[in-house]
N, C-alpha and C positions, 0 to 999 in steps of 0.2 A: 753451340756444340752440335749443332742441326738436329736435336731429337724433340719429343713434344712432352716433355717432362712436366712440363710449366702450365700447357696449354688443353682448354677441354675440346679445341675443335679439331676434328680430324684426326681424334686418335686413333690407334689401333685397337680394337678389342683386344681387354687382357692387359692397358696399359695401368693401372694401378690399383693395387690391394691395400685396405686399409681395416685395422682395428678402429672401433670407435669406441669411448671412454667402455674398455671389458676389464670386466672381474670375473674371480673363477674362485670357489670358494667350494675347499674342502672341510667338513665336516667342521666348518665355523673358520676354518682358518683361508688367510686370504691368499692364496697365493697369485693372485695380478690382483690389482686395485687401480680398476677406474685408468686403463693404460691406454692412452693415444699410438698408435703405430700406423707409419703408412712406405710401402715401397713401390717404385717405379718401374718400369722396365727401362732397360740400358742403366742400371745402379744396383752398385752391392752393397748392402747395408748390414753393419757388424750388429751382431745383438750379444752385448756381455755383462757380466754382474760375477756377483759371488754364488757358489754354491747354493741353491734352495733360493735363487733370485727371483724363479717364474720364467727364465729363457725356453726350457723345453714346453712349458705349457702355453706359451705365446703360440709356439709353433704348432702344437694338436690344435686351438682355437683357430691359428687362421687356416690349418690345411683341412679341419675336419673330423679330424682324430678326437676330438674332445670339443664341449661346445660350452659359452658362457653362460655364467650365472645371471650377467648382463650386460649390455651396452650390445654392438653389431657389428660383426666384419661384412664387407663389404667388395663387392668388384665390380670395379665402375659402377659406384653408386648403386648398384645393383644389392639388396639384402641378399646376404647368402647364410644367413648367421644359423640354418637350422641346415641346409644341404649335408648330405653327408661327402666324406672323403672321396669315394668312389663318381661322384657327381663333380667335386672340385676337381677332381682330375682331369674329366674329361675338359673342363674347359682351363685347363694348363696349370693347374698349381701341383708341381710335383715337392718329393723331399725325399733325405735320408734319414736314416734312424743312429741310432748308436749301437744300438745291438744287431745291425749290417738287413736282418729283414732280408738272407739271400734262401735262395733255392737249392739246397747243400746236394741235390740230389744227381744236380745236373752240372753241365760245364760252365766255363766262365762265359765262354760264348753264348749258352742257351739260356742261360740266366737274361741277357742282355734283349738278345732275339723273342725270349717269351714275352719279355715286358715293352715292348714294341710291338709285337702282336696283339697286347691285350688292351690298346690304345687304338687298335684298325689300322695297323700296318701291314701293308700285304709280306708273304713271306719272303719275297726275293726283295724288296727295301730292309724289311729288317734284320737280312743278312747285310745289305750293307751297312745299314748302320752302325750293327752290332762292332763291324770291322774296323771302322770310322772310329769311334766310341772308347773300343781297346784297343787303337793307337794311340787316340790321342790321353789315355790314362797309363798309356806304358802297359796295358796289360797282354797285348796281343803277342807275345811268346806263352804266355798260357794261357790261351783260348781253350783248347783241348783238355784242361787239367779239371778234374770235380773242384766245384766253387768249399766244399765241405773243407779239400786241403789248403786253399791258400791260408798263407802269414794275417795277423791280422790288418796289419797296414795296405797290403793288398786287398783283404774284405772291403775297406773302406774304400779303397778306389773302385769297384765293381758296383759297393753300393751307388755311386756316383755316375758311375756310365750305366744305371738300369736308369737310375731317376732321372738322367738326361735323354734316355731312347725313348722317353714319352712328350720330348720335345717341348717342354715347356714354356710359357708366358714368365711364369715366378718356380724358381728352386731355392726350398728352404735346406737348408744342410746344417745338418745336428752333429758337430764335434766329427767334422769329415777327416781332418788333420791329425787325428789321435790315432797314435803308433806309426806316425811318418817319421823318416829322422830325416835332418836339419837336410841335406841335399832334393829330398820325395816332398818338402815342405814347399820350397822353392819352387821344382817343380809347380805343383800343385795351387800357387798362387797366379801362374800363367794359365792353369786349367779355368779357374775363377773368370779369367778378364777375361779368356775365349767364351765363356758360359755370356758374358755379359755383352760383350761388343759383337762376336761371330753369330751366339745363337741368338740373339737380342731378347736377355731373359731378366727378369731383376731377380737378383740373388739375395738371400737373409742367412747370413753364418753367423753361427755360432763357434768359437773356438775357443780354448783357454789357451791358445799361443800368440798370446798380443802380439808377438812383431806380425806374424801375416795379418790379423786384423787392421794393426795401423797401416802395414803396405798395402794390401788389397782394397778398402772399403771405401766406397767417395763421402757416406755417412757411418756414425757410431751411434745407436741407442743402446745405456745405461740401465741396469733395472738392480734395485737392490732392494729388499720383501717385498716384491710383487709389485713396485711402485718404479715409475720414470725418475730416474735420478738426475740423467741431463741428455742430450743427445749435441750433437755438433760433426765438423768437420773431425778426423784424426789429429788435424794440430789442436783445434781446439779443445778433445777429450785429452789429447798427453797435458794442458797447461790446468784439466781442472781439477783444483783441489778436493774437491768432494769425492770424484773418481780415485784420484790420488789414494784416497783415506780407507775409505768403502772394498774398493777391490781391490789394490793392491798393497793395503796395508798399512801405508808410508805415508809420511808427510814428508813434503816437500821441506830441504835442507834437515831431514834424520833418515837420507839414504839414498838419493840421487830424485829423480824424476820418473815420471808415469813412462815407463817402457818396460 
């Protein structure tokens, strides 16, 4: 596939972030245990489970937001396990949040533009980017609008185009899909490959809308309390019955199959 996914010579800086066996334990309870995770750049990798799996707290461990009880996140073998967020950033781990993390004060456009600026983007690039950014998220007929008014399925796309104008190595995205409907989803799954193949970033979604999981993702890790439950290809997470059971409920022949 011509990328160096496989290989440690001649990477890129920034080509791969990895948890190494982390636990995160509140107040006695575990929520990760001892969780392997590693992502590439040029791969999106789906992170799902059930509610109170540990997926958003994978995500504060490896971006910075939250730090382990133990084991090491890592980039390029590099420890980063005590860095804070504002340090991972700079050296290209961005993300979204669920509660959008916008600047309600300002436009959709300045929202975009600030957070390009605050990465050292001069301000005539981060106009363009900005432009770039809210075309290719459909948002650029309401550039001009206070980020406060949009829909919420629109917040979610702006959170997307801020976390992308910092031009990322790796973009974690926390439930980016939530309040798209079925056509803005679709879209949205073509935002995904361009984040991966165009910007050459590895991606870590989290969705609860498995079909764009199974389309988008070249990997699936599984977490169900705090633990790796399986990871594999999309065909291989739709055939396993653990999955099956765990997150969506069902077993195999009392209700169709994992989709």
């Amino acid at each position: 596939m011509g990328d160096t996914r496989s290989s440690t010579n001649g990477r890129r800086p920034g080509a791969t972030l990895r948890a190494a066996t982390v636990s995160r334990q509140f107040d006695g309870v575990h929520a990760l245990e001892e969780v392997d995770f590693e992502l590439a750049r040029h791969e999106v990798v789906g992170l799902i489970g059930p509610n109170g799996a540990g997926k958003t707290t994978l995500v504060n461990v490896l971006t910075g937001f939250d730090f382990p009880t133990s084991g090491r996140v890592e980039l390029d073998d590099e420890d980063i396990t005590a860095w804070p967020a504002h340090r991972r950033a700079r050296r290209g781990l961005s993300r979204t949040f669920q509660q959008g993390h916008l600047f309600p004060g300002l436009t959709v456009q300045e929202n975009v533009e600030v957070t390009a600026l605050g990465v050292g983007t001069g301000a005539v690039e981060a106009r363009r980017r900005a432009d770039e950014l809210l075309s290719l998220l459909g948002l650029a007929d309401q550039a001009f609008r206070p980020a406060s008014l949009l829909p919420h399925g629109d917040a979610r796309k702006l959170g997307v185009a801020r976390a992308l104008a910092m031009r990322p190595a790796f973009m974690l995205m926390d439930e980016p899909a939530a309040g798209l409907h079925e056509g803005e989803v679709a879209e949205f799954a073509d935002v995904v490959r361009h984040v991966r193949d165009e910007q050459e970033a590895g991606v870590v979604l989290i969705d609860h809308n498995i079909g764009l999981i199974l389309d988008v993702c070249d990997r699936i890790h599984v977490l169900d309390e705090g633990r790796t439950l399986a990871e594999g290809t999309p065909a291989e997470i739709r055939a396993n019955e653990a999955v099956s059971v765990a997150y969506l409920g069902r077993r195999r022949g009392a209700g169709g199959s994992a989709t």
